[in-house]
C-alpha positions, 0 to 999 in steps of 0.5 A, a space after each residue: 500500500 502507498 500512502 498517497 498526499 495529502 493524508 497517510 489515510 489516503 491509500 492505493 495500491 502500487 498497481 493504482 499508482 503504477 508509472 507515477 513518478 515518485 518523489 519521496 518513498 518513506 519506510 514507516 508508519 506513526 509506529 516507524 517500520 518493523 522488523 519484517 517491513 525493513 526484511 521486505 523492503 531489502 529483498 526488493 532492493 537487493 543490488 539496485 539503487 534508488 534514483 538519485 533524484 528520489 528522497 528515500 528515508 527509512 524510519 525504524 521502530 527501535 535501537 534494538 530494530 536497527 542493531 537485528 537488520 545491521 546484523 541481517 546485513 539489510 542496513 547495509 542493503 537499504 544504505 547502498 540502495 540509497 535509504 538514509 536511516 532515521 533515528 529510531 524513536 
């Protein structure tokens, strides 16, 4: 699901959206992503890397969320395709 602008209640499916130019992708919620979000997220990115012109954030749900990926090896696959990581609140 994507949350579309103006509001994160205004959702779509990837296939409504499908060749839309995107500017800003945001990995999270108002609870930050999860351990499987961020799994997800990697196994889709693996080897590719986020256009240079796209704001890509990754928002983490915890310390201990960031220390499981890193030793997942997923930080780094999200930080070579582009993502810059939030601080975990």
């Amino acid at each position: 699901m994507i949350a579309y602008p103006d509001s994160p209640g205004n959702v779509k499916t990837v296939r409504e959206v499908e060749g839309l130019k995107v500017d800003q992708i945001a990995v999270g919620s108002c609870t930050n992503s999860s351990y499987r979000d961020l799994m997800t997220v990697a196994k889709i990115l693996k080897g590719k890397v986020a256009c240079p012109d796209l704001e890509f954030g990754v928002a983490p749900g915890s310390r201990q969320l960031i220390e499981m990926v890193d030793e997942a090896d997923v930080l780094e696959t999200l930080v070579k395709a582009g993502a810059r990581i939030f601080e975990a609140a």
